[in-house]
C-alpha positions as CSV (number, residue, x, y, z in Angstrom):
1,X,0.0,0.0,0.0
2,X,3.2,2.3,0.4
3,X,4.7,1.3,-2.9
4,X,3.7,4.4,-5.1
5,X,4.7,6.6,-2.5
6,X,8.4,5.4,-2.4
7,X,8.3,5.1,-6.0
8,X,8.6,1.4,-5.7
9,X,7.1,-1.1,-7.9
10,X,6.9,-3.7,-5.9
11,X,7.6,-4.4,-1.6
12,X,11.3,-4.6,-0.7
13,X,11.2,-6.5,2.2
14,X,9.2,-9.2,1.8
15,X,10.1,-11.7,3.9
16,X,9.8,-14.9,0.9
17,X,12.8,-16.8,-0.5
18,X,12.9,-14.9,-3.7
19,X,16.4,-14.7,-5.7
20,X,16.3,-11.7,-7.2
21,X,16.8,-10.1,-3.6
22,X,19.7,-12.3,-3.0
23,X,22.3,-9.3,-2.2
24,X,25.8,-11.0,-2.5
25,X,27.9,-11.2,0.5
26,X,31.2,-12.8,0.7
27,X,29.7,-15.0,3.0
28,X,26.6,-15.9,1.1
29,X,29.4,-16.2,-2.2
30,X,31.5,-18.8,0.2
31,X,28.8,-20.8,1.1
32,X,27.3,-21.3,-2.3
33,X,30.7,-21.9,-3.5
34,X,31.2,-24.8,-1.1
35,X,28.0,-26.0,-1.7
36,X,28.5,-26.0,-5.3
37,X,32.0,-28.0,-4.7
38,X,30.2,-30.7,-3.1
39,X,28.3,-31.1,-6.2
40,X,30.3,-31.0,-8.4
41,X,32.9,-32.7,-6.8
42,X,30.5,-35.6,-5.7
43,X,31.6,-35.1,-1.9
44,X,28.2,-36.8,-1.2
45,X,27.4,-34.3,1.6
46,X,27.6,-31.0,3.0
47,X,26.0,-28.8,6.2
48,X,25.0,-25.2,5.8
49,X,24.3,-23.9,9.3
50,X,23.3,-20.5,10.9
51,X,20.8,-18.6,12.9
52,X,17.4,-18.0,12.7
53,X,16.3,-15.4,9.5
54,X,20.2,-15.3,8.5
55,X,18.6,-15.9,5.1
56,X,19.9,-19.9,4.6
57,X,16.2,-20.5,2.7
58,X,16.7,-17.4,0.4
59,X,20.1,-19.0,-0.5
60,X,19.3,-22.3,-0.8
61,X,17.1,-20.9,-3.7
62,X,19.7,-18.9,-5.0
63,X,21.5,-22.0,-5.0
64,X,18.7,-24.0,-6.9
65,X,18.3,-21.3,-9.7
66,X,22.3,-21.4,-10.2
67,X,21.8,-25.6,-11.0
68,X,18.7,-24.7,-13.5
69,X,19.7,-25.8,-16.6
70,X,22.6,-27.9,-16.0
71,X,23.0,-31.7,-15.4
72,X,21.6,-32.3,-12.3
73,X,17.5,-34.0,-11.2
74,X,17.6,-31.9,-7.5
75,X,15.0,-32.6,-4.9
76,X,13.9,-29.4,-2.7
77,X,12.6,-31.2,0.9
78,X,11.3,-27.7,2.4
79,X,10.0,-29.4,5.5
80,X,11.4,-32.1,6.8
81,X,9.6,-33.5,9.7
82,X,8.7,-37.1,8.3
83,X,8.5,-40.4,9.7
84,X,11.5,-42.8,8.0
85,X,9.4,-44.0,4.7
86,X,7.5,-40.9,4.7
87,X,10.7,-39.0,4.3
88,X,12.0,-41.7,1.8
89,X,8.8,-41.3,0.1
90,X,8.8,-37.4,-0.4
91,X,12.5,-37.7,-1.8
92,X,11.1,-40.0,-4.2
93,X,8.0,-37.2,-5.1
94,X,10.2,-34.4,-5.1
95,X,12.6,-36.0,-7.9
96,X,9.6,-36.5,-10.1
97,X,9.8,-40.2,-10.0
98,X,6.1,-41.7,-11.1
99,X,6.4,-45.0,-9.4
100,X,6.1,-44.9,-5.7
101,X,5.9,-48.1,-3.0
102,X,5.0,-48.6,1.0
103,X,8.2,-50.9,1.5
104,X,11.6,-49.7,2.3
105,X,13.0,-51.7,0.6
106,X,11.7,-51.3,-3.0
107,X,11.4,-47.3,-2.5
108,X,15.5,-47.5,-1.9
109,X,15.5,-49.7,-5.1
110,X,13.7,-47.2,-6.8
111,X,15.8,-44.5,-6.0
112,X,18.9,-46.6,-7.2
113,X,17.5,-47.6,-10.3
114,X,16.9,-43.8,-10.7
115,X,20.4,-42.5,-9.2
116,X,21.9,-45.1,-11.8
117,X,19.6,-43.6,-14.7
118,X,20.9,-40.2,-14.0
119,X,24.4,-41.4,-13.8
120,X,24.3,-43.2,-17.0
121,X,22.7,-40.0,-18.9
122,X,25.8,-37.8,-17.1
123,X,23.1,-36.2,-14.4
124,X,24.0,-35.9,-10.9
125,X,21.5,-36.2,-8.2
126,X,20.8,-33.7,-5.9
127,X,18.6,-33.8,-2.5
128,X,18.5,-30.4,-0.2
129,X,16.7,-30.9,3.0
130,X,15.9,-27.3,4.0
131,X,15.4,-27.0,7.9
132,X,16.9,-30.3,8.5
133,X,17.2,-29.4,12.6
134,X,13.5,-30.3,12.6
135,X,13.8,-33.4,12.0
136,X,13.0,-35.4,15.5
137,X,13.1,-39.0,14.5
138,X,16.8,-40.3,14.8
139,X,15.8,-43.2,12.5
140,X,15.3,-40.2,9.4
141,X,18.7,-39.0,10.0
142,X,20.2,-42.6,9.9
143,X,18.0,-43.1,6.4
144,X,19.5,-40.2,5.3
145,X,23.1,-41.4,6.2
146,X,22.3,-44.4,4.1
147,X,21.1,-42.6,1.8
148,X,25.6,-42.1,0.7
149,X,25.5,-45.8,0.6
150,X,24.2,-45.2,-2.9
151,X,27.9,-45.4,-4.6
152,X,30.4,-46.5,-6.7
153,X,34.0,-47.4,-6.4
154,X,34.9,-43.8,-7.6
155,X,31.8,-42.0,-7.1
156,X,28.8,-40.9,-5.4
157,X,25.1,-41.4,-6.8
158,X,23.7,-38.6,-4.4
159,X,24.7,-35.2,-3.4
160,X,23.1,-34.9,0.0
161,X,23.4,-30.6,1.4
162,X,21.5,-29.9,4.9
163,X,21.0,-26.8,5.6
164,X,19.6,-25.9,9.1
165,X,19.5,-24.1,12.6
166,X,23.1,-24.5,14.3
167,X,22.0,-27.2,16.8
168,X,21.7,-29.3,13.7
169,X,25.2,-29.3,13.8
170,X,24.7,-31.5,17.5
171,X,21.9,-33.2,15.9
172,X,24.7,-34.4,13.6
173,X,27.4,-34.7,15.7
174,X,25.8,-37.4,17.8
175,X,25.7,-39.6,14.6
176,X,29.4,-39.9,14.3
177,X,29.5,-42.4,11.7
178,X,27.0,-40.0,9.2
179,X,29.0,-36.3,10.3
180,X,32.2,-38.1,9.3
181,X,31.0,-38.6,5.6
182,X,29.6,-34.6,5.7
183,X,32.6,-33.2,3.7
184,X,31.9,-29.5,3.6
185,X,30.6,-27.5,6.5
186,X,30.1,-23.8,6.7
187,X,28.0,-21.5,9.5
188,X,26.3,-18.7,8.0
189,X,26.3,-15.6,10.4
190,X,24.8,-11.9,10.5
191,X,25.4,-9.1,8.8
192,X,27.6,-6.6,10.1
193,X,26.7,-2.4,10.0
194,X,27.7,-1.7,6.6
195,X,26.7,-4.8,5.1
196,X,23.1,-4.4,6.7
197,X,23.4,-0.2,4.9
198,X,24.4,-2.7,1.6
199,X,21.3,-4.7,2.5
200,X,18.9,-2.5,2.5
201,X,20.0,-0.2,-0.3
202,X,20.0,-3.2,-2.4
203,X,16.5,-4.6,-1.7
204,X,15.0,-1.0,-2.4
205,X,16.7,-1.0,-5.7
206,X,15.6,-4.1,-6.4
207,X,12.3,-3.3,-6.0
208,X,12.6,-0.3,-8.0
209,X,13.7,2.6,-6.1
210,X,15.8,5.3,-7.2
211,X,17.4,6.4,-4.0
212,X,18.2,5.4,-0.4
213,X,15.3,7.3,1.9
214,X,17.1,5.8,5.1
215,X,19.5,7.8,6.8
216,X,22.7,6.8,7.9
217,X,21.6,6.7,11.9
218,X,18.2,5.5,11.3
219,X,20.5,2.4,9.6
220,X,22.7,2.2,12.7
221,X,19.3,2.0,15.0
222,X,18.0,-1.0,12.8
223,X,21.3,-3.1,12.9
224,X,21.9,-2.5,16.7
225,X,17.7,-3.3,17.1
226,X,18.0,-6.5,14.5
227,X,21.8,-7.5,15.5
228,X,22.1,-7.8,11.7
229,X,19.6,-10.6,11.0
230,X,17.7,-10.4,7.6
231,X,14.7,-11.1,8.1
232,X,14.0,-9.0,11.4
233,X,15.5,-5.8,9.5
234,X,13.0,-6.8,6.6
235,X,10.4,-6.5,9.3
236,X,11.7,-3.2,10.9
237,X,12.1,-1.9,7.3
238,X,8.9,-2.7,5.9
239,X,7.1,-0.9,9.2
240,X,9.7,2.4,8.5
241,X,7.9,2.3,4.7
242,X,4.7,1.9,6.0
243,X,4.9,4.3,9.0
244,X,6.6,6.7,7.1
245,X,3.7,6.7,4.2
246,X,1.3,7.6,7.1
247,X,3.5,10.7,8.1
248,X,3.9,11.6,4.6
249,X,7.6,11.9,5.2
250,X,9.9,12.1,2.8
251,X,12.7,10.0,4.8
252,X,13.1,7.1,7.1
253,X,15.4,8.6,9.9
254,X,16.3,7.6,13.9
255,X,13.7,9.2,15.2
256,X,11.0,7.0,13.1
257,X,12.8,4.0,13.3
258,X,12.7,4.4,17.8
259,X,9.4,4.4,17.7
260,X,8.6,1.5,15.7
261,X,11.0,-0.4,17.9
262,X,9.3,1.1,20.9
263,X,5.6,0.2,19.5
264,X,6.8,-3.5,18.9
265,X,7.7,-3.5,23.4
């Protein structure tokens, strides 16, 4: 409802996984690059942790959208909290594979006979299991640690990447026998003050605004409010639009900024 007003075309700070606001980072480069060397490298699996709304979803979709159009069948498991053969199941959906079975034992065949396929047509398989820290059921993390039994001598027939809160990292780490076959691990933290200024600049342009209408201290106030997390400067920032369309103001500065903070307690 504010979007005219900024001269916006569409909402900066939505808080959806959508790659076109995927601002750059080194961080955010570093973890897609390791993640992309597991792939292509056939490590078989790697761990992207970090904190709640660091952005690990929007990534992950950044991620996806770089391995569009090359040789790889990926499956997207955006929530994770199935029994064993349920879980085993929705891999199987999420690949697109018609056939489907209530044993565990044929659905692993199936996804062998499919692995194999792919292999033999030079496609690499790809699962990402998005909030894996969810997942309660200790037998679904020791399904997907079989799951890199799929191999060959020289290969693996499954790139498995978690991505999750950090105490998926103990989740893990009490399974020693499946966090020794993760080979690539990286923790995705907060933004620091000038990246968050970088941030914010970038969404608005994004979105299709011509200048930066937050001052440099009403940016200060929202990292020290947000600690530099994404997605609760998304929130502040879409407020300071909205509040600011109210007040017909013409900037977001401090003062604005205080009393949003102060309205939220």
């Amino acid at each position: 409802m504010y979007n005219d007003y900024w001269g916006l075309k569409e909402a900066p700070f939505e808080n959806v996984p959508d790659p076109r606001f995927m601002c750059h980072f080194s961080q955010h480069d570093e973890a897609i690059m390791r993640m992309m060397f597991a792939v292509k490298g056939r490590k078989g699996a790697a761990m992207l942790t970090g904190d709640v709304g660091c952005g690990k979803t929007m990534l992950s979709r950044a991620f996806i959208q770089q391995l569009s159009g090359g040789p790889y069948e990926v499956a997207l498991i955006a929530n994770p909290s199935f029994p064993p053969i349920d879980f085993l199941k929705e891999i199987v959906y999420q690949l697109g594979i018609r056939k489907t079975a209530e044993a565990k034992s044929e659905l692993l065949r199936i996804l062998n006979e499919f692995m194999l396929t792919n292999m033999n047509k030079g496609r690499d398989t790809i699962v990402i299991v998005d909030e894996a820290q969810v997942i309660n059921n200790a037998d679904t993390y020791e399904e997907l640690r079989l799951l890199l039994n799929f191999q060959l001598n020289d290969r693996f027939l499954l790139t498995m990447i978690l991505l999750g809160q950090p105490e998926l990292r103990d989740h893990i780490a009490a399974i020693p026998q499946f966090e020794q076959r993760i080979a690539v691990k990286y923790h995705l933290g907060s933004l620091n003050l000038n990246d968050t200024a970088k941030y914010i600049m970038f969404r608005l342009k994004t979105a299709g605004m011509q200048k930066n209408v937050f001052t440099k201290e009403a940016i200060m106030k929202i990292h020290e409010f947000t600690g530099g997390v994404p997605r609760k400067i998304n929130n502040i920032c879409d407020l300071a639009l909205l509040v600011g369309f109210s007040q017909k103001s013409t900037m977001v500065d401090s003062k604005l900024v205080q009393k949003i903070i102060e309205d939220r307690g």
